[in-house]
Residue frames as a rotation matrix with the C-alpha (Angstrom) as fourth column:
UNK 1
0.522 -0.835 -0.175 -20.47
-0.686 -0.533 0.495 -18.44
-0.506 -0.138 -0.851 -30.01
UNK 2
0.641 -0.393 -0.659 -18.13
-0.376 0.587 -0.717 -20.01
0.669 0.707 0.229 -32.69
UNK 3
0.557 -0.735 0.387 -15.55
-0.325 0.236 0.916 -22.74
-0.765 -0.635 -0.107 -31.05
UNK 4
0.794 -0.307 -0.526 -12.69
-0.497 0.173 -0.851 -23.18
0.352 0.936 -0.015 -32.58
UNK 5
0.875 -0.484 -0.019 -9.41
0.480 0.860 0.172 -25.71
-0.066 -0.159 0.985 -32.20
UNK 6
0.635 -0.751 0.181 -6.09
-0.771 -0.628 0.101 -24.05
0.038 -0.204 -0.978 -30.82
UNK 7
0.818 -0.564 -0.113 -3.23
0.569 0.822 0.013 -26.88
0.085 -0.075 0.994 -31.60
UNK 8
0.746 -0.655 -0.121 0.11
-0.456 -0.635 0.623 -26.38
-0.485 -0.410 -0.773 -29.88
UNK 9
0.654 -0.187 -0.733 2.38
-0.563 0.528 -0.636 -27.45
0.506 0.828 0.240 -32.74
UNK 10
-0.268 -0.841 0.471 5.38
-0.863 -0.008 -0.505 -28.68
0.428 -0.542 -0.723 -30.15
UNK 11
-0.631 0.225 0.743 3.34
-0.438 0.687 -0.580 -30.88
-0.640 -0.691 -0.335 -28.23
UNK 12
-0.795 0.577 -0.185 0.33
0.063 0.382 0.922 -31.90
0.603 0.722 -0.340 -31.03
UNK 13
-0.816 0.415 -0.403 -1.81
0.498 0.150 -0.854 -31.07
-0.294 -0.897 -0.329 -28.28
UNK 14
-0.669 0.600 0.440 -5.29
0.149 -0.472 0.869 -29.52
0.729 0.646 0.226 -28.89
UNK 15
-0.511 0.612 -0.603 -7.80
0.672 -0.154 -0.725 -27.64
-0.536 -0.776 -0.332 -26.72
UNK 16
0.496 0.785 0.370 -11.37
0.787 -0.587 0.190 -26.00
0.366 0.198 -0.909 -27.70
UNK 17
-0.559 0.014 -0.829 -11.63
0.483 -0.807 -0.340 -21.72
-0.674 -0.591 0.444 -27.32
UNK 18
-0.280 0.396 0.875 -13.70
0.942 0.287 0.172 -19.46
-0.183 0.872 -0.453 -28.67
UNK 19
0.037 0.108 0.994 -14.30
0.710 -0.702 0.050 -16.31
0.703 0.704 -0.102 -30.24
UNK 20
0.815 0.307 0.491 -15.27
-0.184 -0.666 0.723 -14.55
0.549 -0.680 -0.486 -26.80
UNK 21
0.951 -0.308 -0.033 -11.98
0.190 0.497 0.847 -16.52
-0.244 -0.811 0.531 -24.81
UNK 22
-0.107 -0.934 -0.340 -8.05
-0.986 0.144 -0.085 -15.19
0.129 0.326 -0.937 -25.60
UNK 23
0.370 -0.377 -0.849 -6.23
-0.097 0.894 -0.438 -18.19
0.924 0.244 0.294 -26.54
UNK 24
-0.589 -0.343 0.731 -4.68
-0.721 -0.184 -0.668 -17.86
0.364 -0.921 -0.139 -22.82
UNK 25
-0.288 0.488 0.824 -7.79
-0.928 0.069 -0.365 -18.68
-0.236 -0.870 0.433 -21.25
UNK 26
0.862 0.344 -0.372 -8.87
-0.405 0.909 -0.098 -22.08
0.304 0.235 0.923 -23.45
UNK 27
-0.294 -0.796 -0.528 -4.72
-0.264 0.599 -0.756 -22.73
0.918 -0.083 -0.387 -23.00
UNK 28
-0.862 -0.243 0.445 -5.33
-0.454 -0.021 -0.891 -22.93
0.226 -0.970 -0.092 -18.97
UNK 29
0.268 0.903 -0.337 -9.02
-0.942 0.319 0.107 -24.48
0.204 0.289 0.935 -19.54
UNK 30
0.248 -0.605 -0.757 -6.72
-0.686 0.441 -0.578 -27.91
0.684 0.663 -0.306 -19.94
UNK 31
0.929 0.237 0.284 -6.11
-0.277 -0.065 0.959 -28.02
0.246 -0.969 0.005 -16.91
UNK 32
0.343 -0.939 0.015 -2.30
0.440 0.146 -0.886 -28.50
0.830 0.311 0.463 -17.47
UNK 33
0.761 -0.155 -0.630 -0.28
0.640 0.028 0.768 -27.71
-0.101 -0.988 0.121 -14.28
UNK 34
0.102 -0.857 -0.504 1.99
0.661 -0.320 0.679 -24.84
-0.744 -0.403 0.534 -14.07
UNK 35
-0.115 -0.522 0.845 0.95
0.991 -0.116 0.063 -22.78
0.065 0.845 0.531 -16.99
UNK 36
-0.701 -0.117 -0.704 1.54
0.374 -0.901 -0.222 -18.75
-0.608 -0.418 0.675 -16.26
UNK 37
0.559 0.805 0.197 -1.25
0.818 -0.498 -0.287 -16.60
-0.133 0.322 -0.937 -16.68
UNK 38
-0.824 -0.459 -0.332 0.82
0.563 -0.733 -0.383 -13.62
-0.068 -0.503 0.862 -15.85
UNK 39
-0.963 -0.022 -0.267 -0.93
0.073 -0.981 -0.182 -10.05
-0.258 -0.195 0.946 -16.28
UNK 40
-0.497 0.593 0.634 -3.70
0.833 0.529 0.159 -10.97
-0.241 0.607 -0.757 -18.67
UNK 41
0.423 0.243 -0.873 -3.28
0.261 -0.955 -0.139 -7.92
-0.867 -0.169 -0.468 -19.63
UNK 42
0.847 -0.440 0.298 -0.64
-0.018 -0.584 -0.812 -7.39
0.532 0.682 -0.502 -22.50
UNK 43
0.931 -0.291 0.221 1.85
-0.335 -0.922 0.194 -6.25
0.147 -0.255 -0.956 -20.39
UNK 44
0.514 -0.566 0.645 4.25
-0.333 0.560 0.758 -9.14
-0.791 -0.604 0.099 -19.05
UNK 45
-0.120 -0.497 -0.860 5.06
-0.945 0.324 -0.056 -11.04
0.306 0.805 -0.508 -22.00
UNK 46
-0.666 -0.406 0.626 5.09
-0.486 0.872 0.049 -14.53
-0.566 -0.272 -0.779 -20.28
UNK 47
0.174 0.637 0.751 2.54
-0.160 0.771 -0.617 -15.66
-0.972 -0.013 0.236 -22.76
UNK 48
-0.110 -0.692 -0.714 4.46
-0.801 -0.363 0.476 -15.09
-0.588 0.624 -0.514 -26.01
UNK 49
0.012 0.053 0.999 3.38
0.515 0.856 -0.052 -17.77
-0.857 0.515 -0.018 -28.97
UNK 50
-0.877 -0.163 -0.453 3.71
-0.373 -0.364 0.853 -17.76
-0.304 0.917 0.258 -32.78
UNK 51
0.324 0.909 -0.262 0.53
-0.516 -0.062 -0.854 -18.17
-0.793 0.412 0.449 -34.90
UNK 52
-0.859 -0.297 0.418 1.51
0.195 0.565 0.802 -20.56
-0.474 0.770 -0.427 -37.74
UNK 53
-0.793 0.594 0.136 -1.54
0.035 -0.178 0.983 -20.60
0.608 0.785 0.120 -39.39
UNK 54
0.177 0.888 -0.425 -5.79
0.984 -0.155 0.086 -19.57
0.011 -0.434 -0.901 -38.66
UNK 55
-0.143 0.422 0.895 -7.02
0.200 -0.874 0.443 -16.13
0.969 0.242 0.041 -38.53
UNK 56
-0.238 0.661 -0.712 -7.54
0.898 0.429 0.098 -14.07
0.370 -0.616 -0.695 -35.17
UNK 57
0.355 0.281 0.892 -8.68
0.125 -0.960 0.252 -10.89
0.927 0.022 -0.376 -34.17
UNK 58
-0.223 -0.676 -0.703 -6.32
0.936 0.052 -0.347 -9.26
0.271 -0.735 0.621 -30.94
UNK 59
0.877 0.233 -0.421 -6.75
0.445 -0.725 0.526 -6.75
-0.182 -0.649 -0.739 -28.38
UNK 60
0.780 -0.528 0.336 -3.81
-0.561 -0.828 0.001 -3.97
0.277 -0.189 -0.942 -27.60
UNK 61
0.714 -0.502 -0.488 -0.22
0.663 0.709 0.239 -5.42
0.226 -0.494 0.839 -26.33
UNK 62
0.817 -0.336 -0.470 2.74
0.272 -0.493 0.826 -3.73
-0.509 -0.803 -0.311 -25.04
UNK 63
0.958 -0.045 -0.284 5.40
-0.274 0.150 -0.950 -3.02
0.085 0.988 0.131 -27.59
UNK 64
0.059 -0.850 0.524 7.80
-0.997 -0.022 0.076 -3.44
-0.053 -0.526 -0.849 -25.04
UNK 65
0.286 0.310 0.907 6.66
-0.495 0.858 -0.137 -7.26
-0.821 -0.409 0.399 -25.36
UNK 66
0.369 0.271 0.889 5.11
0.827 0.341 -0.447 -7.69
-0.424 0.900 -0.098 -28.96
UNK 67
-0.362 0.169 -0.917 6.66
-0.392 -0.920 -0.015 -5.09
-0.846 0.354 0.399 -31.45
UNK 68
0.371 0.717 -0.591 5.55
-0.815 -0.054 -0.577 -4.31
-0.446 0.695 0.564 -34.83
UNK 69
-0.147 -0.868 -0.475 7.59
-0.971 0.219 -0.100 -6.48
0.191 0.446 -0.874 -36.45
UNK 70
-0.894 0.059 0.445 6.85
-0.342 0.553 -0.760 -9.31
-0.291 -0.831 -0.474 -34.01
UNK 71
-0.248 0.820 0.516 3.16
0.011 0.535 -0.845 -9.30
-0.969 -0.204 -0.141 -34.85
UNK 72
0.182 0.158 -0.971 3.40
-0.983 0.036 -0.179 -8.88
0.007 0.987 0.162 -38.62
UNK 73
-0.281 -0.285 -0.917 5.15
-0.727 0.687 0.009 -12.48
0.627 0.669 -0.399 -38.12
UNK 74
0.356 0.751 -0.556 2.49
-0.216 0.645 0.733 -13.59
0.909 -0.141 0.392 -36.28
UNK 75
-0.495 -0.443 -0.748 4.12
0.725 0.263 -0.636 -13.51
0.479 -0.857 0.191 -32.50
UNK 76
0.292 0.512 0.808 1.46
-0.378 -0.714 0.590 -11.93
0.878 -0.478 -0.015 -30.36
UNK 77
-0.926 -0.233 0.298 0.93
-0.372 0.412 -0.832 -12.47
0.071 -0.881 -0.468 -26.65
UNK 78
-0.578 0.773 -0.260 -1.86
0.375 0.535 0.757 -15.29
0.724 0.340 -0.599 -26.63
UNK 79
-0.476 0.575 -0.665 -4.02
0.738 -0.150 -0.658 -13.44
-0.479 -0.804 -0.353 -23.63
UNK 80
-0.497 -0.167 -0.851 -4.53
-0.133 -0.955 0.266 -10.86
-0.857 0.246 0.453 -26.05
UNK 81
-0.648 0.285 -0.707 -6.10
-0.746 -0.048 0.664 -12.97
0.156 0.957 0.244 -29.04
UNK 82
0.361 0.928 -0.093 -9.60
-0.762 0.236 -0.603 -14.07
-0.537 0.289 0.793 -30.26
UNK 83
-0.894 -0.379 0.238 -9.37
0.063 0.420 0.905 -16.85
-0.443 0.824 -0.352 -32.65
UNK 84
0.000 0.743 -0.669 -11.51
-0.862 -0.339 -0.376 -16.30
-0.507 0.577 0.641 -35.47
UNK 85
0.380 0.308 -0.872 -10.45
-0.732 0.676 -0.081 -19.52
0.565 0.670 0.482 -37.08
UNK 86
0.937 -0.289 -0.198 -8.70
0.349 0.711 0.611 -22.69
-0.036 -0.642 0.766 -36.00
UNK 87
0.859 -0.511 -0.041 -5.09
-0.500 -0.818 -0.284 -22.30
0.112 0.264 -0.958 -34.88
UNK 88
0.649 -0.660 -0.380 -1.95
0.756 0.618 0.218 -23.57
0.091 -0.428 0.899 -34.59
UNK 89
0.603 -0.552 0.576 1.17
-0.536 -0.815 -0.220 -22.15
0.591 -0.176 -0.788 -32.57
UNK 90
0.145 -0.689 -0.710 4.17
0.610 0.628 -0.484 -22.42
0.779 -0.362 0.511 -31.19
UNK 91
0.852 0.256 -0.457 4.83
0.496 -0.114 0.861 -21.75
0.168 -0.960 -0.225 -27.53
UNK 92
-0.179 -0.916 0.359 7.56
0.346 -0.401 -0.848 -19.10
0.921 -0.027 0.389 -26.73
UNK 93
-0.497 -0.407 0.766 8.65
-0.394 -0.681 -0.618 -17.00
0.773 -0.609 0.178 -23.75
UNK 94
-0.572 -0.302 0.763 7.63
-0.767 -0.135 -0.628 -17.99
0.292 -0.944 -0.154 -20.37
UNK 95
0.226 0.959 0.173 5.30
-0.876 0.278 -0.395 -20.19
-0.427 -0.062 0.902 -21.04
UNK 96
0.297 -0.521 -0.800 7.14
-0.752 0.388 -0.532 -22.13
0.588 0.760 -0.277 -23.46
UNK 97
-0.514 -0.677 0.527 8.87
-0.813 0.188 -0.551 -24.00
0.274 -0.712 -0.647 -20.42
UNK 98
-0.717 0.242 0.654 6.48
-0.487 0.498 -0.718 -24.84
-0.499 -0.833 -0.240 -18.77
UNK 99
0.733 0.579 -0.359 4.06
-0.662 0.484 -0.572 -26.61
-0.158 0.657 0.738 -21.81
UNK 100
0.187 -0.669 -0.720 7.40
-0.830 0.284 -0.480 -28.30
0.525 0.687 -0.502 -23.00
UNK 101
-0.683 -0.646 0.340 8.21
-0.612 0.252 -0.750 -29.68
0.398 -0.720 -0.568 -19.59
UNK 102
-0.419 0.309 0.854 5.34
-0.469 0.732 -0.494 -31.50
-0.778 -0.608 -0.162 -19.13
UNK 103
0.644 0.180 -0.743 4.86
-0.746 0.360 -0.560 -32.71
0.166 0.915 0.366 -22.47
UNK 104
-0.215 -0.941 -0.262 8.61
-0.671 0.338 -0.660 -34.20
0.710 0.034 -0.704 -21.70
UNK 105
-0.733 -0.333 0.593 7.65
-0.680 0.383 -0.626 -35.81
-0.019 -0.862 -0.507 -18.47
UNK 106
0.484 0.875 -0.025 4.17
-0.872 0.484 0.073 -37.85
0.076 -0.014 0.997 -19.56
């Protein structure tokens, strides 16, 4: 199984995920404290990041979350994407908080 490097551009942080693992599950891998899984489904929204750059292949999402528009500019919900290459992103909606906040407190 390819692994590939998911940097969070906000924090310079980096964690391993791979092809078989949404970007969710390598984010919470980290063991980082407090970061929302919600639905892992699509449906919530509370994982909401931009892609900056890398390649990834994505399941369904909710358009009530992610519309078209949204994912043309590269704002999926990370529970929802594969990376196919490395990636970098920035951290939005619910999640967003909580990565920032403890970036702030180290």
């Amino acid at each position: 199984m390819p692994m590939f490097k998911v940097r969070i551009a906000e924090t310079g942080e980096c964690f391993p995920c791979d092809s078989a693992q949404s970007v969710l599950e390598g984010m919470v891998q980290i063991g980082r404290r407090g970061i929302p899984a919600g639905c892992r489904g699509g449906a919530c929204g509370v994982c909401r990041i931009e892609v900056l750059s890398g390649s990834f292949a994505h399941k369904a999402m909710s358009r009530s979350q992610i519309s078209e528009a949204d994912q043309q500019q590269g704002r999926v919900l990370a529970c929802r994407i594969f990376p196919d290459s490395d990636l970098e992103l920035k951290v939005l909606g619910g999640i967003r908080r909580s990565v920032l906040q403890q970036e702030a407190g180290k």
